[in-house]
N, C-alpha and C positions, 0 to 999 in steps of 0.2 A: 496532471493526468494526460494524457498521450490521447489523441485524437483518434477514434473507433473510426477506421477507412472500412468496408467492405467495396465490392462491385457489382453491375447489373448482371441481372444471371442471362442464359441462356432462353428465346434467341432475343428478346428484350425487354425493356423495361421501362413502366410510367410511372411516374410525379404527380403527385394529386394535390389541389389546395385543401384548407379546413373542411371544405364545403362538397372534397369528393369531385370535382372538376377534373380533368386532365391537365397539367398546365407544362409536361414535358414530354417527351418521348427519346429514354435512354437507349442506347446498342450495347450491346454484350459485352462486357470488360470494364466499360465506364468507370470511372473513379466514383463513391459517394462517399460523405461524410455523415455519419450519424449521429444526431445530437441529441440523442433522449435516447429512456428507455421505449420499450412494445408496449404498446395498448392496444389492446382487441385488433393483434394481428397488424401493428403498423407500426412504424419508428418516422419520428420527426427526421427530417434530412437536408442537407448543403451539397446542390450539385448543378454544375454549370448554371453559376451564377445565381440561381432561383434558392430559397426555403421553400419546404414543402413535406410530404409523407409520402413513404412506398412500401409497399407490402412486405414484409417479411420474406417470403416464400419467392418473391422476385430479386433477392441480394442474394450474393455467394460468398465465401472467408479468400478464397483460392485467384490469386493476378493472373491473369493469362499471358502466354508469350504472343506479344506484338511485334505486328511486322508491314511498317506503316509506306507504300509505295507511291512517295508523293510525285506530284505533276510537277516535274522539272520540264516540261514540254519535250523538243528532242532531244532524247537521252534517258539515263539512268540516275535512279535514285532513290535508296529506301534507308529508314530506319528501321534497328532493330532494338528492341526495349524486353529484357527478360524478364521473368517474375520476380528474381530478385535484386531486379534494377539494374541493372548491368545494359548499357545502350551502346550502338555501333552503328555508326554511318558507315555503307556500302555504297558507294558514289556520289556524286554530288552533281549533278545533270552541270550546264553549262553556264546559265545565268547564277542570279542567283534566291531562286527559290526557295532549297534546299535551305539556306542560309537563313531566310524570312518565316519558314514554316519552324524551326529550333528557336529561333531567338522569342518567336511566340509560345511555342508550347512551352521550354524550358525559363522563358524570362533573364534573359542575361545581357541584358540591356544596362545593369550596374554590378552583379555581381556575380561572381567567376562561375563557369560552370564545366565541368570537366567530361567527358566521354571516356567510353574504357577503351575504345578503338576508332581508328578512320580506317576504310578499305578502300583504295583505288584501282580497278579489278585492271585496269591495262591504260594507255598512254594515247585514249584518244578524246579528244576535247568535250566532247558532250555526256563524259564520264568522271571525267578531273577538273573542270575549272570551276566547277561550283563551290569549289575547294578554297578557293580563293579567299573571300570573304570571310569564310570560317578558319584561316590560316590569319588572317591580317587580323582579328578580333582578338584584342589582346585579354578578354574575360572569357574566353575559349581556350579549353587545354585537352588534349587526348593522351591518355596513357601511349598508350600505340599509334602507331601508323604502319599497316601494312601493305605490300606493292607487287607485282609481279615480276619484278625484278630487271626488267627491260628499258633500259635507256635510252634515249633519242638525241642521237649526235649531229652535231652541225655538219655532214659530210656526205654529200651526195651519193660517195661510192658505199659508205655503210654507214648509212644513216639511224643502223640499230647498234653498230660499235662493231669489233672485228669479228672475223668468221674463220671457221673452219672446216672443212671437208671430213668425213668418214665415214667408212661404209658406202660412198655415191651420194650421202646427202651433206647439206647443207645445217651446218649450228652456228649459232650465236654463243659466242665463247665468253663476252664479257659482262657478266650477270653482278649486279647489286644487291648480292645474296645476306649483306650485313651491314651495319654503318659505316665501320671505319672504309670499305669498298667505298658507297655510295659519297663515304664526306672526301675520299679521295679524288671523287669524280669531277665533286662539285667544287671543291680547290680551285678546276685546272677550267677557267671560263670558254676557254678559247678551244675548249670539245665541243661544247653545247651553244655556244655565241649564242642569239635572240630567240633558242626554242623556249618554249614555254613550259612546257612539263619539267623540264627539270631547276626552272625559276621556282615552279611552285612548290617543289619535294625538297626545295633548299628554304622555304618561307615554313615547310612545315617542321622543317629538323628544330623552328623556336617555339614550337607550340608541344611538344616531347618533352618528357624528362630524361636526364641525361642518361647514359645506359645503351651499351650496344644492343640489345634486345628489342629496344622501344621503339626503332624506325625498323624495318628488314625487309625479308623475301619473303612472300605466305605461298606454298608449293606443296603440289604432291611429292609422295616420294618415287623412285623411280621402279620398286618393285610395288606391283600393286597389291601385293599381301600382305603388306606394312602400313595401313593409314597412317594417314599425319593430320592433327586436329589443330585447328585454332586454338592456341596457349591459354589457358582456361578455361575450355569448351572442349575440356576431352569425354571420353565413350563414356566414362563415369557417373559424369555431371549429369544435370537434370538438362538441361542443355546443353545436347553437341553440337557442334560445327567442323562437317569433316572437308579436308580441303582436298577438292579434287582435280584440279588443276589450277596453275601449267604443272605438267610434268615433263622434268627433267629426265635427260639422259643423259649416259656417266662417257668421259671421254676415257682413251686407253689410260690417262696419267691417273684419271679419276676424280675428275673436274667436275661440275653440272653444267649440261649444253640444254637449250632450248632447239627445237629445229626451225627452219625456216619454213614455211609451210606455201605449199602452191596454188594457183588460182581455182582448182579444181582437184579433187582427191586423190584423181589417178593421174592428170596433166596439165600443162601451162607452166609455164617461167614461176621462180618462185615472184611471192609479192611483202611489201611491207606492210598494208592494212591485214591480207589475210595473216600473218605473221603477228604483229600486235594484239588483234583483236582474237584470235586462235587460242592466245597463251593468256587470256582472261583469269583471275584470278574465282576459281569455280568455288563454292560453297552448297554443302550440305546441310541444311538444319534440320535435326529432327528433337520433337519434345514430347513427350508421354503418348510414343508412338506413331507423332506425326510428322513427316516430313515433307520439308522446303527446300527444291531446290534452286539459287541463286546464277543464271548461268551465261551471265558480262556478254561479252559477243560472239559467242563460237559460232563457227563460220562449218561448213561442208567438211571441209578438210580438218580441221581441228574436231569436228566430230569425229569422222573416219576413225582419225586417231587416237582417240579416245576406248571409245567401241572395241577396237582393235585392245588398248593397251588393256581395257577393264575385263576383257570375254579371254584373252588370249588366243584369238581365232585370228584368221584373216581377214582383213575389211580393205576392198569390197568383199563379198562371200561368192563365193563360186556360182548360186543356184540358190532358188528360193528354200530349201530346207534347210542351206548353212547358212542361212539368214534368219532364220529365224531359231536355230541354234544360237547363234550367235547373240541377238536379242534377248533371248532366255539367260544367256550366260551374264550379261552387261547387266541386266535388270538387280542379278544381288547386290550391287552399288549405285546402282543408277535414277533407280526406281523412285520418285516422290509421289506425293499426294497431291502438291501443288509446283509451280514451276515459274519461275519469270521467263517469259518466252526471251529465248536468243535474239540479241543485236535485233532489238525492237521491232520483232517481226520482220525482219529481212526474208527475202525469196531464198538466200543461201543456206539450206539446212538440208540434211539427209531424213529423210521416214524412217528408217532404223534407229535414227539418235530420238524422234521423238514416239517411237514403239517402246521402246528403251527405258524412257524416262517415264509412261504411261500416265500421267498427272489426271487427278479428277478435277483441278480446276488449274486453268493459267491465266496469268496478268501479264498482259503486254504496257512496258512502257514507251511509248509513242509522242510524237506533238503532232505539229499542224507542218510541218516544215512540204513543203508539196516537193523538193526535189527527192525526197527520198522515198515517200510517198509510203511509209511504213505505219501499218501495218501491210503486208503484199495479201491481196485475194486469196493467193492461194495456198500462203502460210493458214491461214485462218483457216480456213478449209483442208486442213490436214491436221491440224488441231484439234478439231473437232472429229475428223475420222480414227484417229491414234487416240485421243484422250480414254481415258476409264469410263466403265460404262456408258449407258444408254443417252444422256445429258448432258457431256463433260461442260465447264463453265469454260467461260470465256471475260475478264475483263479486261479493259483497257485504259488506261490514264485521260486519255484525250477526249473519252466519250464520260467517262465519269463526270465529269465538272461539269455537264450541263444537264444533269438530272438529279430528279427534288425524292426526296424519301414518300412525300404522301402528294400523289398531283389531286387528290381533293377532287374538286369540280370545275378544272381547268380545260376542259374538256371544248372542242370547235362543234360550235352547232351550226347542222348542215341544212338550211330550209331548200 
């Protein structure tokens, strides 16, 4: 007979011994195992570790969609676990965390454990290399891996691969848009000599099943009245995942270009960070109504253009009214509930992209790293003036880990 799971309901839930005692305190979603029938309103129960009893009236039938933002310190990194099991790692911060917190919660320490997806949202270290470890695990397998299709060549003069000019801007012509592209890439060592990202997209092409589909490109598409969903996560499903960037642009032959993007929206030389981190691999989650959005490191200038591509206005906006047309127009796709702040709180962000986005709560993930010194004061503080209502939330990675669920009577007494 199959084992009676339910979960703690809403917003939580206690463990009682024989005797009526408190002897846990669950959070909302918790796994429980049930192992009797109810008696006068209670069921015997197996949860985190303990036997014990919980009320009836505090379980629910129904798994919630998890969306677990662990402390990779700096950098990025979350897991996502649907209701009906389905899990996708969305970066993998630097060290390796990421790696330590799966191997415990999933146990694959002997025996194989598979993911439906890896996301690597762009090609900068404290988003990809926690990758590593869960690429080298050989009881690690992902259906997929998907990438933002941007390479990093051993060549100083284009260190993102070749380019070409139209229109007066600047694209990146040679996109990783499918495997056989990418395994062409990685054939030819003496592109890429000692970088490291593309070590690691060649260590995970062993961790895939064979299939041009299984490694690729995850992109918007270039008209923005055509979403493009995560392959199994379309509008349908109980859970979608819409991909909102990078978005391509088509060249005259009919190619897809990435553009180069500038130190600033309107000016400065182009740049390689703002360029990588710009074309972040954006994600939409929304589930019975709720939406999450996932948003790697866009930078000022990859806002801009976004804004611009999602409103069809101009960005910057002439004047405070086509601004805030413009904002109203962005919001039909833009718009979350919740948000991973941009490139862990960086100074570099536009107020319109987070008008735009309106979140009633954001999670910054941040470390200790003091050269970066992220979260910036005054990101935070724009967060809070743009967020949704009266309250907006605000958490962080770096401040979570050192506080307790119940401080009790821990209390500094002041004589």
């Amino acid at each position: 007979m199959p084992a009676d799971y339910r979960y703690a309901a809403y917003p939580s839930a206690h463990v009682y011994d024989e005797e009526g005692n408190q002897i846990h305190h669950l959070l909302w979603g918790d796994w429980v195992q049930v192992n009797g029938p109810e008696t006068d309103g209670k069921v015997p129960v197996h949860v985190r570790g303990v036997d014990g009893f919980m009320e009836v009236v505090e379980l629910q039938k129904d798994r919630l969609l998890e969306i677990v933002f662990v402390d990779v310190g700096q950098g990025d990194g979350c897991l996502i676990v649907t209701p009906d099991d389905r899990k996708i790692v969305v970066d993998a911060g630097v060290a390796d965390n990421m790696y330590r917190y799966l191997r415990w919660r999933f146990q694959f320490r002997e025996d194989e454990r598979t993911f439906d997806a890896a996301v690597i949202t762009h090609s900068d270290a404290d988003h990809y290399y926690g990758f590593r470890p869960l690429f080298s695990d050989h009881n690690v397998r992902f259906e997929h891996i998907y990438h933002n299709g941007i390479m990093e060549y051993d060549d100083r003069k284009r260190p993102l691969g070749p380019v070409t000019k139209q229109g007066g801007q600047t694209y990146l012509t040679d996109l990783m848009v499918d495997r056989p592209r990418l395994e062409a890439f990685l054939a030819e060592p003496s592109l890429y000599g000692k970088k490291e990202y593309p070590k690691l997209i060649k260590n995970g092409l062993e961790r895939v099943p064979a299939g041009a589909d299984r490694i690729s490109m995850l992109a918007a598409h270039s008209a923005p009245d055509q979403p493009v969903f995560m392959p199994g996560f379309e509008a349908d499903q109980p859970v979608s995942i819409h991909v909102l960037g990078p978005v391509p642009e088509i060249s005259s032959e009919g190619a897809p270009l990435l553009r180069w993007f500038r130190e600033s929206p309107t000016e400065g030389s182009v740049d390689v960070g703002k360029t990588k981190n710009g074309h972040s691999v954006i994600l939409r989650l929304e589930y019975r109504g709720v939406s999450i959005l996932l948003g790697g490191d866009l930078n000022s200038s990859a806002e801009s253009f976004l804004l611009q591509h999602y409103s069809g206005l101009p960005c910057p906006p002439a004047d405070s009214n086509a601004e805030q047309t413009l904002i109203e127009a962005a919001r039909t796709t833009l718009e979350s509930d919740i948000a991973k702040s941009c490139h862990h709180g960086s100074a570099d962000f536009t107020d319109a992209f987070l008008r735009a986005v309106n979140p009633a709560a954001t999670v910054v993930s941040s470390g200790d790293a003091e050269s970066y010194a992220h979260p910036r004061c005054d990101t935070l503080g724009a967060i809070g003036l743009h967020g949704r209502g009266w309250r907006p939330l605000v958490f962080c990675t770096e401040l979570a880990r050192s506080t307790r669920e119940d401080e009790g009577n821990r209390g500094v007494e002041l004589g």
